[in-house]
DRENTORKOL-3810 file (N, C-alpha, C; in nm, 4 decimals):
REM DRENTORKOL-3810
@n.u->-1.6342; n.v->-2.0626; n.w->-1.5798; ca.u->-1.5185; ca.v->-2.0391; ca.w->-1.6628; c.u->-1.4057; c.v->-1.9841; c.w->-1.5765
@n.u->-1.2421; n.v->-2.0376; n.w->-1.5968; ca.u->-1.1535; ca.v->-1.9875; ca.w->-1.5714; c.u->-1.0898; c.v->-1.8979; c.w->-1.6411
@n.u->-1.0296; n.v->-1.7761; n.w->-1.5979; ca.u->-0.9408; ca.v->-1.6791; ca.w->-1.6526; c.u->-0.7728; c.v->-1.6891; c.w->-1.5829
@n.u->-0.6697; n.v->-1.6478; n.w->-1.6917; ca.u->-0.5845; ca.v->-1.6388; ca.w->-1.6080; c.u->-0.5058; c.v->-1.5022; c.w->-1.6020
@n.u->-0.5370; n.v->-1.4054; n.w->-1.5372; ca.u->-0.4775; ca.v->-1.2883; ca.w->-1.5172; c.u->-0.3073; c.v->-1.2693; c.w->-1.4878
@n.u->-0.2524; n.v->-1.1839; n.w->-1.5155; ca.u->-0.1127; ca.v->-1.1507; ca.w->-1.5075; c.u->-0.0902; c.v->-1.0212; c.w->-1.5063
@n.u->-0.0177; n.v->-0.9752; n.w->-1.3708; ca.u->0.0135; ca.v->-0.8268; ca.w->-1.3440; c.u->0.1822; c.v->-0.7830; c.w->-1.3465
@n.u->0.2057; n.v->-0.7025; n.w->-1.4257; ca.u->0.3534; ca.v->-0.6624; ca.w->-1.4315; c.u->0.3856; c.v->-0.5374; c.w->-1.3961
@n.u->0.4933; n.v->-0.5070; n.w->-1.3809; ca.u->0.5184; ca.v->-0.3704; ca.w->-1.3336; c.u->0.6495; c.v->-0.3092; c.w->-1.2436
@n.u->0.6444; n.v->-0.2316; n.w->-1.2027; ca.u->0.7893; ca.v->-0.2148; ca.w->-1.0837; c.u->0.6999; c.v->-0.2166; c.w->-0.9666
@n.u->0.7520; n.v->-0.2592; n.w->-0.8993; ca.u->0.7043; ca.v->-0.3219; ca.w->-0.7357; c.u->0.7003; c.v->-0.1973; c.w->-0.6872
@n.u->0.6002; n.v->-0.2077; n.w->-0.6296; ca.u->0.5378; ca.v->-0.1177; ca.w->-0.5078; c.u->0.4203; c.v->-0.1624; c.w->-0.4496
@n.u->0.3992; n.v->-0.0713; n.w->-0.3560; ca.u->0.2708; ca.v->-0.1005; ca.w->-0.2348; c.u->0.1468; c.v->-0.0979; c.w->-0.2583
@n.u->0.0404; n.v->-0.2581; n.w->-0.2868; ca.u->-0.0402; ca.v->-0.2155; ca.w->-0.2755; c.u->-0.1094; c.v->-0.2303; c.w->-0.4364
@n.u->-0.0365; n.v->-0.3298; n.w->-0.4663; ca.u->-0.0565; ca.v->-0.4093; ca.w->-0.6507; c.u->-0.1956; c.v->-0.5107; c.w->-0.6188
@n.u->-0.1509; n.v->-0.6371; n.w->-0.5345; ca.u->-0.1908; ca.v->-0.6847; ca.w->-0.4787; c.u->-0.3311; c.v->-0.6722; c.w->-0.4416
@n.u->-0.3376; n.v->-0.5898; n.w->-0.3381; ca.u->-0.4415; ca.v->-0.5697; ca.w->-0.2762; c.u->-0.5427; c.v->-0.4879; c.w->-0.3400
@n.u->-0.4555; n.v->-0.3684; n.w->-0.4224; ca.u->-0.5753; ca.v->-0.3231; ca.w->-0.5440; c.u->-0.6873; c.v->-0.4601; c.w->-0.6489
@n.u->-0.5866; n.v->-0.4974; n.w->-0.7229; ca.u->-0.6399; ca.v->-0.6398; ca.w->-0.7785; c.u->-0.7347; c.v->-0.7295; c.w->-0.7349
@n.u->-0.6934; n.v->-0.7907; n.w->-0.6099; ca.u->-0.7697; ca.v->-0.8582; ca.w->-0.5348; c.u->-0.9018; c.v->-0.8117; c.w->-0.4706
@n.u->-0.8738; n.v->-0.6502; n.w->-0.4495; ca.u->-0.9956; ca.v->-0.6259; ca.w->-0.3739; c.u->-1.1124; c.v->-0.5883; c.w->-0.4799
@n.u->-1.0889; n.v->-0.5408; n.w->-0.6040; ca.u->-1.1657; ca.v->-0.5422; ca.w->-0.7399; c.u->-1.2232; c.v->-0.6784; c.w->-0.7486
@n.u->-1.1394; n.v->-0.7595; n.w->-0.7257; ca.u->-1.1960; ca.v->-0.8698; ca.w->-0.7869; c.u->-1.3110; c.v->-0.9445; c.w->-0.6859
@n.u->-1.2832; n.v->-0.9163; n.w->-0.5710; ca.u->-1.3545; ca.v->-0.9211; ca.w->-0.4637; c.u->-1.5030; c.v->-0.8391; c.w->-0.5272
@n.u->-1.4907; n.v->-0.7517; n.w->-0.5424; ca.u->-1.6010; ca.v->-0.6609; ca.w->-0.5468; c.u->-1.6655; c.v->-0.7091; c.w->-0.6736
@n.u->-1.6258; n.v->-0.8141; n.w->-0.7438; ca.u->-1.7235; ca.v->-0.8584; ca.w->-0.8428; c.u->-1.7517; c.v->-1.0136; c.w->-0.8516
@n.u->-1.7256; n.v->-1.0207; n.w->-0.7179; ca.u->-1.7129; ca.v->-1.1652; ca.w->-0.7471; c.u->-1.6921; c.v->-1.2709; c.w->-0.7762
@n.u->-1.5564; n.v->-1.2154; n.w->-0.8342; ca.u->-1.4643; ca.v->-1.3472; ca.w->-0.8564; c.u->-1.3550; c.v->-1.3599; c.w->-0.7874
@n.u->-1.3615; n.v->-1.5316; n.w->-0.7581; ca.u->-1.2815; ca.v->-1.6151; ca.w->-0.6635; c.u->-1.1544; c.v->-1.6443; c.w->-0.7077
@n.u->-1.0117; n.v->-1.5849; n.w->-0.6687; ca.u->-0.8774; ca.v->-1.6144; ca.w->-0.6649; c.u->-0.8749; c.v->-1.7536; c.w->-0.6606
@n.u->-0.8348; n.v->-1.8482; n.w->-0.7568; ca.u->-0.8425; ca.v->-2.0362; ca.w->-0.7052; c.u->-0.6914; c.v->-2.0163; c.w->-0.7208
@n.u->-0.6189; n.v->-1.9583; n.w->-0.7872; ca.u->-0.4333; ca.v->-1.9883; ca.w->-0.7328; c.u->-0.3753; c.v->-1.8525; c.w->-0.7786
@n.u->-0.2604; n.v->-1.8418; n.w->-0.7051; ca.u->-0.1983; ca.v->-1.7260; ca.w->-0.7438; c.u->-0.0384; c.v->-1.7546; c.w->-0.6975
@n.u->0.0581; n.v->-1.6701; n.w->-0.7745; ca.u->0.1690; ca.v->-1.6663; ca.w->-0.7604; c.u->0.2130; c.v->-1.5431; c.w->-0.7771
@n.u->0.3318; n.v->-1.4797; n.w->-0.7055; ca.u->0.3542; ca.v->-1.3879; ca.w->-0.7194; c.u->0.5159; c.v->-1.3278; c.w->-0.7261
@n.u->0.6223; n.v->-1.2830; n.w->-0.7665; ca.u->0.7862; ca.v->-1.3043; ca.w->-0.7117; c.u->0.7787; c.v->-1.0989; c.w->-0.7608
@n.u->0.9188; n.v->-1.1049; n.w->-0.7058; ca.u->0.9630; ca.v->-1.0048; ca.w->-0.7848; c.u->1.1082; c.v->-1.0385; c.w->-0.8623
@n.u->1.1713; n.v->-1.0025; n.w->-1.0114; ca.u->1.2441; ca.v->-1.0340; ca.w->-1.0795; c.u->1.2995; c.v->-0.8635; c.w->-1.0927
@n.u->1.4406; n.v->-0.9017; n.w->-1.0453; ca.u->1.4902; ca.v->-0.7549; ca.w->-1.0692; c.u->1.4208; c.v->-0.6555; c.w->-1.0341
@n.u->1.3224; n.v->-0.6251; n.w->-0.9363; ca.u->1.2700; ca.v->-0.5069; ca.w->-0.9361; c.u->1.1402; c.v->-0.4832; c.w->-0.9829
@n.u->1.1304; n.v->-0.5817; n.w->-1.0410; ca.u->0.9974; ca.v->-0.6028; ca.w->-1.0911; c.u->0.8666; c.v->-0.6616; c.w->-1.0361
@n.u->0.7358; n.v->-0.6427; n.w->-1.0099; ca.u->0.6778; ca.v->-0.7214; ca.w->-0.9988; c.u->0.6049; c.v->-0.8060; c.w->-1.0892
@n.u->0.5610; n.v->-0.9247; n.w->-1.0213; ca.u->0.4932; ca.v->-1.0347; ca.w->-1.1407; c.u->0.4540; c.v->-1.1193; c.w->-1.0671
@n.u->0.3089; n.v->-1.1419; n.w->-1.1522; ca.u->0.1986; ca.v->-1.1966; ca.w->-1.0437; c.u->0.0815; c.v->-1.2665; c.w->-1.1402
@n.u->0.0510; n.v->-1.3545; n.w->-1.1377; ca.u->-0.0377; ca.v->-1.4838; ca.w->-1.2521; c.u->-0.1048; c.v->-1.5051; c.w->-1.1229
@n.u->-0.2615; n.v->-1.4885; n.w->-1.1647; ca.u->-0.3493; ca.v->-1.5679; ca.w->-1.0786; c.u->-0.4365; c.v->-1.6453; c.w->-1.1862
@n.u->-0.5389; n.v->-1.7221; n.w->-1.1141; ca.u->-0.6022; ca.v->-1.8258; ca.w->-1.1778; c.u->-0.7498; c.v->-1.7930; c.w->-1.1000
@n.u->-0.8302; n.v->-1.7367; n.w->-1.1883; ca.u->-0.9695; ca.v->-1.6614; ca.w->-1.0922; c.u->-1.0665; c.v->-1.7446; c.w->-1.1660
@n.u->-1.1864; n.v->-1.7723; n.w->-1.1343; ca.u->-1.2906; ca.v->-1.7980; ca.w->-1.1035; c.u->-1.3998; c.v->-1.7423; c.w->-1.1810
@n.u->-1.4631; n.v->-1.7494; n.w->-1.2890; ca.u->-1.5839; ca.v->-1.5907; ca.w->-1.3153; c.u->-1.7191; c.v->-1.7036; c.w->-1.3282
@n.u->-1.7164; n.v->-1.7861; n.w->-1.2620; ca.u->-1.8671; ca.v->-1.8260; ca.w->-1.2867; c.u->-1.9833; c.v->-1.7935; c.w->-1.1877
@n.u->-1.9641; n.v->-1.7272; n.w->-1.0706; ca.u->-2.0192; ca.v->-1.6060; ca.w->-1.0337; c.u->-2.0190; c.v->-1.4937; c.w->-1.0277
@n.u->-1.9247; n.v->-1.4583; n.w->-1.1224; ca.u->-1.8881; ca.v->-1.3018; ca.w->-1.1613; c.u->-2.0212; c.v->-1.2013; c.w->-1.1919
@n.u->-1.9938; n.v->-1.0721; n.w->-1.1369; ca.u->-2.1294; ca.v->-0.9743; ca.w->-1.1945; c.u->-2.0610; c.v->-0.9030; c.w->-1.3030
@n.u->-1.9802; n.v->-0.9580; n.w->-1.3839; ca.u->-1.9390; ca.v->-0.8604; ca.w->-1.4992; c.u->-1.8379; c.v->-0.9725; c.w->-1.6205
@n.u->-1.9126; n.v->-0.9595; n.w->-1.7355; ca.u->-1.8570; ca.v->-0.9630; ca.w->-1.8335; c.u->-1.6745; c.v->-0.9883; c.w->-1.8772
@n.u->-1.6174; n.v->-1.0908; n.w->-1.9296; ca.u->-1.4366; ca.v->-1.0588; ca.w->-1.8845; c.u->-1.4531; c.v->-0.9701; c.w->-2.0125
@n.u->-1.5211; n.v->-0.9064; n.w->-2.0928; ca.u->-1.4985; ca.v->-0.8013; ca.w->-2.1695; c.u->-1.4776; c.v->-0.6767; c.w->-2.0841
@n.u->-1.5597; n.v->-0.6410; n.w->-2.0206; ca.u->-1.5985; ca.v->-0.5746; ca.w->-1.9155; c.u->-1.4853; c.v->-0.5615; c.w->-1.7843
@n.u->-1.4278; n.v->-0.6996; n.w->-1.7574; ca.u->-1.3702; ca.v->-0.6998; ca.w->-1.6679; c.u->-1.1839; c.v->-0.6684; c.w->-1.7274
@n.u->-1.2060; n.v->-0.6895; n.w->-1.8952; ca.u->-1.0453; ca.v->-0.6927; ca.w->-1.9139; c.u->-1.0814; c.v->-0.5445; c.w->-1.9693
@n.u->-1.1665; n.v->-0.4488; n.w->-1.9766; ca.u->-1.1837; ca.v->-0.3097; ca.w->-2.0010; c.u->-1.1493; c.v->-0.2396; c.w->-1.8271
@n.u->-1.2027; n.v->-0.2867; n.w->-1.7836; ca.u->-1.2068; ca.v->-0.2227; ca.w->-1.6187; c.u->-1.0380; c.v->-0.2223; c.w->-1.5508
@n.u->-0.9450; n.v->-0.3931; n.w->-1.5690; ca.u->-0.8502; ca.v->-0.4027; ca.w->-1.5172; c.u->-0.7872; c.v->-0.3121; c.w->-1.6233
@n.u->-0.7809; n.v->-0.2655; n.w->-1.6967; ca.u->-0.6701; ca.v->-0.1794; ca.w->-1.7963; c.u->-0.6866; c.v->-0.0481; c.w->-1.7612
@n.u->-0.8259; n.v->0.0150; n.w->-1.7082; ca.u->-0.7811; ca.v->0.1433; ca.w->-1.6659; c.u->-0.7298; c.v->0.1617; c.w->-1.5239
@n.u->-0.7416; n.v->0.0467; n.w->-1.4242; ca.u->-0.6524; ca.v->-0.0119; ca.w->-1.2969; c.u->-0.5338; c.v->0.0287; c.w->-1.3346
@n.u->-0.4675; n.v->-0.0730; n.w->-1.4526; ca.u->-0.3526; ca.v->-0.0777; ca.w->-1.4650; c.u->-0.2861; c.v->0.0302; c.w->-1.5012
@n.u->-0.3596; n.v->0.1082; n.w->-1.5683; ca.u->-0.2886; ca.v->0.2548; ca.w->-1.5588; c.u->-0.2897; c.v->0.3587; c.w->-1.4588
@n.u->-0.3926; n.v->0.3705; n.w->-1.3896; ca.u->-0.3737; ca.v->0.3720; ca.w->-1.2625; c.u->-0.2846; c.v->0.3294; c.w->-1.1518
@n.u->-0.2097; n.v->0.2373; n.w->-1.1774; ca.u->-0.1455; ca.v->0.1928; ca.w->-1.0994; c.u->0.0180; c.v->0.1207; c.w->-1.1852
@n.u->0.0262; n.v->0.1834; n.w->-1.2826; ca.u->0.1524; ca.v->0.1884; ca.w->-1.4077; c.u->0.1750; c.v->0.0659; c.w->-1.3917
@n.u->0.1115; n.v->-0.0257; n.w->-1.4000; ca.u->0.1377; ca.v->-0.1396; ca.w->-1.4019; c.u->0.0777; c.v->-0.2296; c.w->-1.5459
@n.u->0.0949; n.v->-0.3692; n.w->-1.5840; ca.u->0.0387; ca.v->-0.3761; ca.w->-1.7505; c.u->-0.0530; c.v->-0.5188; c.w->-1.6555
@n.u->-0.1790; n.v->-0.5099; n.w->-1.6831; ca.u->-0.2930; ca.v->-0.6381; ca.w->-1.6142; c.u->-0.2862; c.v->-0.7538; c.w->-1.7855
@n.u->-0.3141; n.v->-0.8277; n.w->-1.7706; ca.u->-0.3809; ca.v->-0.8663; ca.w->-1.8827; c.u->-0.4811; c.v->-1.0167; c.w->-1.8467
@n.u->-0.5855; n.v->-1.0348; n.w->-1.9098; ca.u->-0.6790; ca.v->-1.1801; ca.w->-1.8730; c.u->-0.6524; c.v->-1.2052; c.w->-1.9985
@n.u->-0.6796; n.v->-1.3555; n.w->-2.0373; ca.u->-0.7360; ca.v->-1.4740; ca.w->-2.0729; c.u->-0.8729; c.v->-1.5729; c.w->-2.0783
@n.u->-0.8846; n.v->-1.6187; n.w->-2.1325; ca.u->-0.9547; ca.v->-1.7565; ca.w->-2.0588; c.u->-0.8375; c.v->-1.8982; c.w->-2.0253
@n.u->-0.8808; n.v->-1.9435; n.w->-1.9382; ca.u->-0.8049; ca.v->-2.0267; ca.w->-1.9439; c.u->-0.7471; c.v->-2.1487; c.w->-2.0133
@n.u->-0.8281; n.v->-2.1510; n.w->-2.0594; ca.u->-0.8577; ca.v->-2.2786; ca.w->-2.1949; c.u->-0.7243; c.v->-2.2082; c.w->-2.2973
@n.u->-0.7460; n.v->-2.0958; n.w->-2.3718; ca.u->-0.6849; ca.v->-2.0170; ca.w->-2.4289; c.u->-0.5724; c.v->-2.0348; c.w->-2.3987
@n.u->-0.5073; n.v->-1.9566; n.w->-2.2713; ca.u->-0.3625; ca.v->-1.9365; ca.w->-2.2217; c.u->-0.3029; c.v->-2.0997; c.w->-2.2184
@n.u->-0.3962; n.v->-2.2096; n.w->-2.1765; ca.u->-0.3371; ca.v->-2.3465; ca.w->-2.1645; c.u->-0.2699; c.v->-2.3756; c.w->-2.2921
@n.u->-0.3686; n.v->-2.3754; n.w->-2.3911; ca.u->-0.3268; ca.v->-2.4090; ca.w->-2.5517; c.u->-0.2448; c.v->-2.3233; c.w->-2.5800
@n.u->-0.1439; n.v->-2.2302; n.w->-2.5290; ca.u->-0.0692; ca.v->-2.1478; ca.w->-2.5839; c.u->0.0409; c.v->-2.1934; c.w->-2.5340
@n.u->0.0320; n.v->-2.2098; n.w->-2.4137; ca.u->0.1551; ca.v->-2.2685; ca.w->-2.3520; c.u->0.1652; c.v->-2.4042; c.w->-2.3345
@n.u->0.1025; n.v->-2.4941; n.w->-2.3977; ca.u->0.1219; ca.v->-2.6435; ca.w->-2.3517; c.u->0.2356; c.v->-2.6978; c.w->-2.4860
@n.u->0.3219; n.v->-2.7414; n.w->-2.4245; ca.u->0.4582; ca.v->-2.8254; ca.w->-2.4954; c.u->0.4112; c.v->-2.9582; c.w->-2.5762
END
């Protein structure tokens, strides 16, 4: 299964690499990512991987939310299926 994660926030050091290295640590694989900053902002959509994941995306969208406060930033997942049908024209 695909998820598609999205990180917002005011830019600073080290969004990135928090995220990624969590996700590392459970085993799921980054397959695309984008990232800009808008005004000051950061913003960042990846497209991860959980079919070798060691954790639950219940689990995993409980875990990235206390990240995200940790790091005043707003995380949010999906599945991907989900986010497609939401946004397809």
């Amino acid at each position: 299964m695909n998820a598609i994660i999205t990180v917002v926030g005011s830019d600073k050091a080290g969004i990135i690499a928090n995220v990624s290295n969590y996700l590392y640590e459970h085993s799921i694989n980054i397959a695309d990512i984008t990232q800009t900053i808008l005004s000051g902002n950061f913003v960042m959509m990846m497209m991860v991987e959980l079919d070798k994941s060691n954790i639950s995306i219940e689990e995993l969208r409980n875990q990235l939310n206390k990240k995200a406060e940790s790091m005043d930033v707003e995380i949010n997942i999906m599945n991907e299926r989900v986010f497609s049908e939401m946004h397809r024209i």
